[in-house]
C-alpha positions as CSV (number, residue, x, y, z in Angstrom):
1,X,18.4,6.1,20.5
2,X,14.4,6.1,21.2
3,X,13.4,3.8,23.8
4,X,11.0,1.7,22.9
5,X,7.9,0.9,25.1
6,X,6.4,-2.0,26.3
7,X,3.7,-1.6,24.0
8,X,5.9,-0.7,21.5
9,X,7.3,-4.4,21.9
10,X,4.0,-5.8,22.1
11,X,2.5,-4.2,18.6
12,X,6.0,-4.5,16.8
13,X,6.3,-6.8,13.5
14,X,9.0,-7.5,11.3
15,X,8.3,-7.2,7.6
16,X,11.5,-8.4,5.3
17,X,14.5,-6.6,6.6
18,X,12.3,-3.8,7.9
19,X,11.5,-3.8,11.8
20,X,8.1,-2.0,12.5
21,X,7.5,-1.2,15.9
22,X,3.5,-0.8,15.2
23,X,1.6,-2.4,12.2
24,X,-0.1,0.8,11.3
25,X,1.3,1.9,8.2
26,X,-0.5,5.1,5.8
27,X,-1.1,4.0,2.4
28,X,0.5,5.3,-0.7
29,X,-1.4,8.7,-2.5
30,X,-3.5,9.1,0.8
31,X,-0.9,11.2,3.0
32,X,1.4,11.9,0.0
33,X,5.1,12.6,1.0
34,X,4.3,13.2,4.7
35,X,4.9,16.5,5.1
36,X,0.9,16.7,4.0
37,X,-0.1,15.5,7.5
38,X,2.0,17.7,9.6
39,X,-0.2,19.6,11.8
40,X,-3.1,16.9,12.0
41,X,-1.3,13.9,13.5
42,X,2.4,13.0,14.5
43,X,2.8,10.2,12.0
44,X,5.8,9.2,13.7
45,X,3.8,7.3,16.3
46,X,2.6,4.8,13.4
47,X,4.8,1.8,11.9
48,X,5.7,3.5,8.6
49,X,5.0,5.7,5.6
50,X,4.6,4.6,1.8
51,X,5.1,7.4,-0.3
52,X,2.9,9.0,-3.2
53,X,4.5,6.6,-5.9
54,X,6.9,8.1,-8.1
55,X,7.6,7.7,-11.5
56,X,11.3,8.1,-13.3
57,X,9.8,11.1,-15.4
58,X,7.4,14.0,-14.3
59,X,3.7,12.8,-15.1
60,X,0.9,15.3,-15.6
61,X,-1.6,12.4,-14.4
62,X,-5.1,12.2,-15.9
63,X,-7.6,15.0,-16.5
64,X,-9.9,16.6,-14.5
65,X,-12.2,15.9,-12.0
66,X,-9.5,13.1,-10.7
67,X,-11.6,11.9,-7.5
68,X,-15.7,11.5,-7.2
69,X,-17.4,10.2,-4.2
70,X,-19.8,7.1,-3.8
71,X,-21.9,5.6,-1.9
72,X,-19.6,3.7,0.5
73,X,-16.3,4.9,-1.1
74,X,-14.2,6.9,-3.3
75,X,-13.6,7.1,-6.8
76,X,-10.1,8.4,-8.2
77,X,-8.2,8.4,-11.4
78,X,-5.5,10.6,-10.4
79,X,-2.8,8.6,-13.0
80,X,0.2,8.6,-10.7
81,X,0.7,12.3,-11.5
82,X,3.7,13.5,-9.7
83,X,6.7,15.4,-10.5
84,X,9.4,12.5,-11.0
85,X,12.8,11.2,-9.5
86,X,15.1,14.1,-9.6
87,X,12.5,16.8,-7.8
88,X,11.6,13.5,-5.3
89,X,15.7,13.3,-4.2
90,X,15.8,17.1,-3.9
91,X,12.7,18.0,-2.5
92,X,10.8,15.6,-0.7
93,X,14.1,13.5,0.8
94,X,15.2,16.5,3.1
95,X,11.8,16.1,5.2
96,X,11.8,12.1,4.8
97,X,14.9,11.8,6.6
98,X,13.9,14.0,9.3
99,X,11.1,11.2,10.1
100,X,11.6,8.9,13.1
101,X,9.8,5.9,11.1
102,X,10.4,3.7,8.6
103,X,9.7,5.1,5.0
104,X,8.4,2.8,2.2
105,X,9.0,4.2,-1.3
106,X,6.5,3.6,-4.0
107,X,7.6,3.6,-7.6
108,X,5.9,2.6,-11.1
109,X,7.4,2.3,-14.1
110,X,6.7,2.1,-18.4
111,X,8.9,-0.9,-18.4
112,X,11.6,-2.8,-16.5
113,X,14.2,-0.7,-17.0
114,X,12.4,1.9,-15.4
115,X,11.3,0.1,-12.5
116,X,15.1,-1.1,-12.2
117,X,16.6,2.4,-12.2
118,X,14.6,3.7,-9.9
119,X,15.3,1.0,-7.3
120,X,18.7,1.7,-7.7
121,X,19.0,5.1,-7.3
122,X,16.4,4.7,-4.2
123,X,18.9,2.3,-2.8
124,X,21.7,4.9,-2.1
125,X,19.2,7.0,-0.3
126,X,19.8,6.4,3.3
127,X,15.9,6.9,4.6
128,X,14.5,4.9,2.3
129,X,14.1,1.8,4.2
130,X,12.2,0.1,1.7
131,X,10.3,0.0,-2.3
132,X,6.8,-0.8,-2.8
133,X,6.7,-1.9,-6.3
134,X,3.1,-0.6,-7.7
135,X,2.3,-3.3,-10.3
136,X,-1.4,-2.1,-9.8
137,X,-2.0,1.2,-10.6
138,X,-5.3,1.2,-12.6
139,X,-5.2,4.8,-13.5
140,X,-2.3,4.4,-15.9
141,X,-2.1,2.7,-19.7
142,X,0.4,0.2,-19.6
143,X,1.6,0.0,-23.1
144,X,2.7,-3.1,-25.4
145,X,1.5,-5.3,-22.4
146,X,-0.5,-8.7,-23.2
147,X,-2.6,-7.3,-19.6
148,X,-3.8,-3.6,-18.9
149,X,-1.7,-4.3,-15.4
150,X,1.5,-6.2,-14.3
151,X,-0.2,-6.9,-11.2
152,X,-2.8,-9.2,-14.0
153,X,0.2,-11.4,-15.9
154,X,2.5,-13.8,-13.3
155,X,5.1,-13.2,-16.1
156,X,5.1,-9.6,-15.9
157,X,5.2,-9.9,-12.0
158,X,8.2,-12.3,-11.9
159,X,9.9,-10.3,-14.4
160,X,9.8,-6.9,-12.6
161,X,10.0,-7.8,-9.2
162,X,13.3,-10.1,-10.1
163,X,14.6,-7.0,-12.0
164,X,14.1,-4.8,-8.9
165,X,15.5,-7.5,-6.4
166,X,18.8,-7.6,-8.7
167,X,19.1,-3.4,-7.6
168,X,18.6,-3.6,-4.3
169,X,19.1,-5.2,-0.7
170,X,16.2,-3.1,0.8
171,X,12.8,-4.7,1.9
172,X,10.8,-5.0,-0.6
173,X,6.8,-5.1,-1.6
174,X,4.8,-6.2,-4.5
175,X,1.6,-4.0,-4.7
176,X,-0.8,-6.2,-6.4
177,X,-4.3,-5.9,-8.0
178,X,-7.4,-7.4,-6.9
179,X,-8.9,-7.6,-10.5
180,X,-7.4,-11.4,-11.2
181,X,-8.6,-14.3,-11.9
182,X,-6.7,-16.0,-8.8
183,X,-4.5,-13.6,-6.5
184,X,-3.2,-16.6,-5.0
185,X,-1.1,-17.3,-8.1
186,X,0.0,-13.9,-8.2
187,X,1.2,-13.7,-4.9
188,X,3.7,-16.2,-5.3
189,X,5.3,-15.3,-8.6
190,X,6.0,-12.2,-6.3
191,X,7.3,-14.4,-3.9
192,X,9.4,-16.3,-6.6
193,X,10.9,-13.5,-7.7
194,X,12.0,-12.2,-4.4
195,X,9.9,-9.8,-2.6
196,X,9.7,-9.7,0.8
197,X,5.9,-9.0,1.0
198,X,3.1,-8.1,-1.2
199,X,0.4,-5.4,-0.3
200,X,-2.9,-6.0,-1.5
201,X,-5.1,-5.0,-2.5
202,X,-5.3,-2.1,-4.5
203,X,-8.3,-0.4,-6.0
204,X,-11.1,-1.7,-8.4
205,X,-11.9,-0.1,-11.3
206,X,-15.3,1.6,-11.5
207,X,-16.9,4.5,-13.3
208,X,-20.0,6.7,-12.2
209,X,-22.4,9.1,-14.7
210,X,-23.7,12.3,-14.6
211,X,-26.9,12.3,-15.7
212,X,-27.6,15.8,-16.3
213,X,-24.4,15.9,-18.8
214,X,-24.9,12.2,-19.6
215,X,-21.2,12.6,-19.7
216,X,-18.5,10.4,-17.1
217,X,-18.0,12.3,-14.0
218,X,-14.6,11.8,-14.2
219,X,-12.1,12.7,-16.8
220,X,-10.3,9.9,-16.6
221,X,-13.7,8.2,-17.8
222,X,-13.0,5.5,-14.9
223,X,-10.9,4.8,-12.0
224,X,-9.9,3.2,-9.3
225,X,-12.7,2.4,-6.3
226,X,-11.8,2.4,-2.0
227,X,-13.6,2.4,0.4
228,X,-15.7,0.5,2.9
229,X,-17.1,-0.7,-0.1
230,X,-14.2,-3.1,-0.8
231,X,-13.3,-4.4,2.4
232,X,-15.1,-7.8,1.7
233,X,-13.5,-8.4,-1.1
234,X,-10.3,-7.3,0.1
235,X,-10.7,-9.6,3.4
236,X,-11.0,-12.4,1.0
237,X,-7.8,-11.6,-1.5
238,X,-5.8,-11.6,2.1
239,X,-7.0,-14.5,3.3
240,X,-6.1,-16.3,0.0
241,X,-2.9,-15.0,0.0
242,X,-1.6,-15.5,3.4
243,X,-2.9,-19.3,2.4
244,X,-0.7,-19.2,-0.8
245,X,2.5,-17.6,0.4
246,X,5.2,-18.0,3.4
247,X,6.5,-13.6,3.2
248,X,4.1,-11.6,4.7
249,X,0.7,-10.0,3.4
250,X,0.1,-6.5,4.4
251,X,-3.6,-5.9,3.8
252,X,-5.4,-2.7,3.1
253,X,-8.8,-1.9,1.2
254,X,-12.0,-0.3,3.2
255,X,-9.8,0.2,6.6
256,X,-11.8,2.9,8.3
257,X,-11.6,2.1,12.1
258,X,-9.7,-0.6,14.6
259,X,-12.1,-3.2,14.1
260,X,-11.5,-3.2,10.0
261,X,-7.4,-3.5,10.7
262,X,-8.1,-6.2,13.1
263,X,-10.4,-8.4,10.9
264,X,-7.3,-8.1,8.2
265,X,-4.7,-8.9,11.0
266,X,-7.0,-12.4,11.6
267,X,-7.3,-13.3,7.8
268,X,-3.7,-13.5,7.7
269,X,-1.8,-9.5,7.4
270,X,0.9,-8.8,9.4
271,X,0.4,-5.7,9.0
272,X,-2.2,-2.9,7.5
273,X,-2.3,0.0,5.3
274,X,-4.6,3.2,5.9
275,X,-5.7,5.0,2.9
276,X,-9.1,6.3,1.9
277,X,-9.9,6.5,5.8
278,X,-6.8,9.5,5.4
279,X,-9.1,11.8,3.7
280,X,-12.0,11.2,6.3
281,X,-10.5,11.4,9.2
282,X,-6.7,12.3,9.5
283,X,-6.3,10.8,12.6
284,X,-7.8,7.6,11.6
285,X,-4.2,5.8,11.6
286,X,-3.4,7.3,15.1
287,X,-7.0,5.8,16.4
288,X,-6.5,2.5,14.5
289,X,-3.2,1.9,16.3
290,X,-5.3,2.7,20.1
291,X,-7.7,0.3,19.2
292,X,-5.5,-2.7,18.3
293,X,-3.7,-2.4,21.7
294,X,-6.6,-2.5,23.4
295,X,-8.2,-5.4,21.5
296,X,-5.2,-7.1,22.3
297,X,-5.5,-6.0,26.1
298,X,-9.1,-7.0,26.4
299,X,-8.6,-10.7,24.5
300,X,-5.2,-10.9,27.0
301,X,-2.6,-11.5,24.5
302,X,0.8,-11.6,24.5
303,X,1.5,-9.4,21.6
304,X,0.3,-9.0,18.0
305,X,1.5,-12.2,16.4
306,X,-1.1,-13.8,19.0
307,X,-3.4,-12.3,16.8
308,X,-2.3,-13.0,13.3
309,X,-3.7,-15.2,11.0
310,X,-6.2,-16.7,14.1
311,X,-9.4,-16.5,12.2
312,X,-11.4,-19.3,13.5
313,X,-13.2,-21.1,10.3
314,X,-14.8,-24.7,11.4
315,X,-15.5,-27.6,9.0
């Protein structure tokens, strides 16, 4: 048994089912099964790892180039491409279960049945502690769907998530989009349907140009944008959220350094994801995680939970 530290119990949240003993967590497709980020940093010192999301079937993702910078952020349109369920169980498990930390599974699907199989042959695997349910992905073509994204239709959202719930007792998340008219609504059709937490916000949809070629500079044509660039907006989808539903919001979007993850910790997350700040800096997470114990040492509070949700708005 690890023994856990005082500051251990001081940054430790609880998130469904799932006991967190930091609310540092790396973002899915930005550290992919994490076995990418050994060498760098021991992400075992962080609250948890989502996965690369993976589909039921091998994808070959969208062309080439997949990921442009911009000014403030990062362009992608990778298209989920990964190499399915089967090679996940017998190639990427063996090092999962090796980790001392929680690990978040993310999975996307054509259709229910999809999203429903996967969550139940997840469920059997003992490391996986948990699904994030990508309803979000902008990369992907979502076909005979009234919206180009679940994560757009509080239909589609109660429909999936429900189906999911039905395969499985393990924590779960709704990854949701911040391209809606009202994320609020959204959020609790997630909620509704049984999830345990929703993660938001994913990435907007963008496009840049090459002038020279007058051609897109990505072969995707567009994809989806992170970044600093985003964090505003993000800030704002969390804040509405954690206003609109009782499970907890983990926010990500823009988190580069301490004092991003802490503004999102007073709008309302419980917890944070790192992702574009992966590629920057791989030690981002581990820094992150240093600076919210100390905020919380300087401002002499108790523990994280002191700090949740206190954003101080007058009027």
């Amino acid at each position: 048994m690890v023994k856990r530290t005082s500051m251990d119990t001081k940054l430790s949240v609880k998130l469904g089912k799932l006991n967190l003993k930091n609310p540092v967590i790396l973002a899915s497709g930005t550290c992919g099964f994490g076995k990418e980020m050994e060498g760098l940093i021991d992400i075992n010192k962080l609250g948890a790892i989502v996965t690369k999301t993976i589909t039921l079937d091998k994808r070959e993702g969208n062309p080439p180039p997949r990921v442009v910078e911009t000014p403030g952020g990062l362009l992608n349109s990778i298209g989920l491409d990964n190499d399915g369920l089967k090679n996940f169980l017998f190639e990427k498990i063996p090092y999962l279960e090796k980790l001392k930390m929680p690990v978040i599974v993310s999975i996307a699907g054509n259709d229910i049945r999809e999203f429903k199989k996967l969550a139940k042959e997840l469920s059997a695997i003992p490391c996986v502690n948990a699904i994030e349910v990508n309803l979000s992905c902008p990369n992907i073509i979502h076909k005979n769907a009234k919206f180009s994204l679940p994560a757009q239709d509080t239909k589609a959202v109660g429909k999936i998530i429900s189906g999911v719930r039905k395969m499985t007792t393990r924590t779960l998340f709704a990854k949701l989009s911040p391209n809606v008219t009202d994320i609020k609504e959204i959020a609790k059709a997630a909620e509704g349907a049984g999830a345990d937490a929703v993660s938001l916000i994913n990435t907007y949809p963008g496009m840049l140009v090459d002038i020279k070629t007058m051609k897109p500079r990505l072969g995707g044509v567009t994809g989806g944008l992170s970044g600093p660039c985003i964090k505003p907006l993000a800030l704002k989808c969390v804040r509405d959220a954690t206003g609109a539903v009782k499970i907890p919001v983990v926010g990500m979007g823009g988190i580069m350094c301490a004092d991003d993850a802490i503004e999102f910790i007073l709008c309302g997350a419980s917890a944070i994801q790192v992702g574009t700040a992966n590629f920057v800096n791989p030690r981002a997470g581990l820094e992150i995680l240093e600076g919210i114990g100390k905020y919380l040492g300087r401002n002499k509070m108790k523990n994280i939970k002191s700090l949740i949700g206190k954003l101080k708005v007058e009027g």
